[in-house]
C-alpha positions in Angstrom: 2.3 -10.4 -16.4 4.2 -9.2 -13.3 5.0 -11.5 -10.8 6.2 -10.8 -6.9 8.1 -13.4 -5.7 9.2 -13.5 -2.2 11.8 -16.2 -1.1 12.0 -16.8 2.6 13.9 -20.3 1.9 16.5 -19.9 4.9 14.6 -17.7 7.2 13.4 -19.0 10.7 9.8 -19.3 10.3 8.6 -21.1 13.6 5.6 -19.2 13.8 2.9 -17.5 12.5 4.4 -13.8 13.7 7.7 -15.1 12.3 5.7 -15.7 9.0 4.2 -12.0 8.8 7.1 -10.6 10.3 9.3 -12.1 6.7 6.2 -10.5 4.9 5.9 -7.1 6.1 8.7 -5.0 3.9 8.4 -7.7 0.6 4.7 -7.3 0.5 4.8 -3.4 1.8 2.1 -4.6 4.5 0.4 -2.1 6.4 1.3 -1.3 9.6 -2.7 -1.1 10.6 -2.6 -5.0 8.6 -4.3 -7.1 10.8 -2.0 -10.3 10.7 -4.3 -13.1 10.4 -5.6 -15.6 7.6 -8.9 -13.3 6.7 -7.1 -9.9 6.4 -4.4 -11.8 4.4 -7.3 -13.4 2.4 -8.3 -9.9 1.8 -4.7 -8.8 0.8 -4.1 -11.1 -1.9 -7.8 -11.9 -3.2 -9.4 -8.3 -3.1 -6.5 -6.3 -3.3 -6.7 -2.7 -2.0 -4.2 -3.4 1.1 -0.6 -3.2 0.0 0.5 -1.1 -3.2 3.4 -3.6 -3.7 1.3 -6.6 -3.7 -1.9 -4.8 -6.4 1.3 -3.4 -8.4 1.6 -7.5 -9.2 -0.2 -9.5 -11.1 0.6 -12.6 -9.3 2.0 -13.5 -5.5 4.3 -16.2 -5.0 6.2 -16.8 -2.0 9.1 -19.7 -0.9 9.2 -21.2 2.2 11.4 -24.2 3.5 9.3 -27.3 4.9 10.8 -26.7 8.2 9.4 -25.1 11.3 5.6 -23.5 10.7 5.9 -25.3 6.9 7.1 -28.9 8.5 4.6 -32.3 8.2 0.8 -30.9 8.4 0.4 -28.2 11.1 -2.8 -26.7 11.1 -1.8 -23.0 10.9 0.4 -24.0 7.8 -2.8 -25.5 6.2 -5.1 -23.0 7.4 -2.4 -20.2 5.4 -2.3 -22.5 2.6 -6.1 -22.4 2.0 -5.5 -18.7 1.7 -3.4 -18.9 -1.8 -5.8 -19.9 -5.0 -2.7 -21.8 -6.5 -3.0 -19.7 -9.3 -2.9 -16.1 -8.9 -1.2 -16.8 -5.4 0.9 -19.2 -4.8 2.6 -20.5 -1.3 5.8 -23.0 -2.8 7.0 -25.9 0.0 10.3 -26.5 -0.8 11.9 -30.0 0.7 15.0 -28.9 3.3 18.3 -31.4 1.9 
């Protein structure tokens, strides 16, 4: 079983731009990708989007509880319902 990890513990992530914009070369996203929850729903559930991402079996990315990731935002829990915990995973890591 293949795993991509993507860490982005230490980038700026204020917003959900910044969030695809760490994405776009680690995942090989599109340049048509249409940068929102369903299209990303699409890229990690169907497949078929990004040959870096289907050349995986599983998706795990890192991100620091801090900007977009800090206390309960709704964006941040909208993208979280995106990743089945399983296959795909989104890891929270506390900021020391």
């Amino acid at each position: 079983m293949t795993e991509l990890r993507v860490d982005l513990r230490g980038r700026r992530i204020e917003t959900m731009k910044d969030f695809w914009d760490a994405l776009d070369e680690p995942c090989g996203l599109p340049g048509w990708f249409g940068r929102n929850l369903d299209a990303w729903s699409d890229t990690i559930d169907t497949r078929g989007i990004s040959e870096v991402i289907d050349s995986h079996d599983t998706l795990v990315i890192h991100v620091d509880a801090r900007g977009l990731f800090a206390g309960n935002g709704w964006e941040a829990r909208l993208l979280a319902e995106t990743f089945d915990g399983d296959v795909n995973r989104l890891c929270v890591h506390p900021v020391a």
